[in-house]
C-alpha positions in Angstrom: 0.0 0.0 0.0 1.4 3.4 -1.0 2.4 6.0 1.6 0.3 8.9 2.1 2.0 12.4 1.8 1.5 14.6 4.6 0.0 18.5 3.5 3.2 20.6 3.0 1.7 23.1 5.7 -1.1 23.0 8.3 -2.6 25.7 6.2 -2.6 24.1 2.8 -4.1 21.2 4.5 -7.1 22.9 6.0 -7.4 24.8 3.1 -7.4 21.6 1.1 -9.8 20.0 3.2 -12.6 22.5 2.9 -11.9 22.9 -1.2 -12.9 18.8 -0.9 -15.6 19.5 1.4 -17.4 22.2 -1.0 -16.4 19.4 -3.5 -18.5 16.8 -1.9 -21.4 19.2 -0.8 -21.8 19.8 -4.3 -22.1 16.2 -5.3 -19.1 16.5 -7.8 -16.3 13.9 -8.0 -12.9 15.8 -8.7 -13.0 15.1 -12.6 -16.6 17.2 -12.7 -15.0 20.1 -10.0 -12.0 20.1 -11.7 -13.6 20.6 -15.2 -15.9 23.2 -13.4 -12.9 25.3 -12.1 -10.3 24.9 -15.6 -7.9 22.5 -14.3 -6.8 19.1 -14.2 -8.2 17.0 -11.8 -4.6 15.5 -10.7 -4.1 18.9 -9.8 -7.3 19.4 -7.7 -6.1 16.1 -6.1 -3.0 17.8 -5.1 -5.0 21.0 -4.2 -7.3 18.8 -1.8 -4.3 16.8 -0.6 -2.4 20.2 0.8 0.1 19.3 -1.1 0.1 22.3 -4.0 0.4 25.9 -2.5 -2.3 28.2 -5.1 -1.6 31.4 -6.3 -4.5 34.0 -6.0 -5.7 33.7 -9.3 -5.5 29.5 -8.7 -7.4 30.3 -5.2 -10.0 32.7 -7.2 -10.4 29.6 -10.0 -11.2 26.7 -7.4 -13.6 29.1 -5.6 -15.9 30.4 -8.9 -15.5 26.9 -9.6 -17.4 25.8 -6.4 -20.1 28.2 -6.4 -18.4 30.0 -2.9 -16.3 32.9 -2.2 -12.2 32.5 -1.7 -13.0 33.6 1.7 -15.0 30.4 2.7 -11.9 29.1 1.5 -9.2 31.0 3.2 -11.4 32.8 6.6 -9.8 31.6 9.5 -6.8 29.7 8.3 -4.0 28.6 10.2 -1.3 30.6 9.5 1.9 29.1 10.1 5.6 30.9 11.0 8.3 30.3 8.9 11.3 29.2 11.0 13.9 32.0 11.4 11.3 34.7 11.4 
């Protein structure tokens, strides 16, 4: 069984989680989302998986694309320190 990558960041995981919850509220299996928002659906699977950091035009995309506002998306998020700072 393949190992499961981790998010990158606590942020892009909760921010990929609630992208794949709108997903699901919707109905829409990531080929349908993905087609919705103009991407690939690997890259939606990476999106979901925290695993891809989005620019804001990406971020603006994926939320269009699920009917909901980039703050639904992004309100609240974790923000994480980078080390050093």
């Amino acid at each position: 069984m393949p190992t499961v990558k981790p998010p990158n960041s606590p942020t892009l995981g909760e921010f990929g989680e609630r992208v794949r919850l709108r997903r699901e509220e919707l109905g829409w299996s990531q080929e349908h989302a993905a087609d919705q928002i103009g991407i690939h659906w690997t890259q939606l699977g990476r999106v979901e998986r925290g695993q891809r950091s989005s620019r804001i035009e990406s971020i603006l995309k994926i939320a269009a694309g699920l009917q909901t506002t980039p703050g639904a998306l992004m309100d609240g998020l974790p923000i994480v320190e980078a080390e050093g700072a």
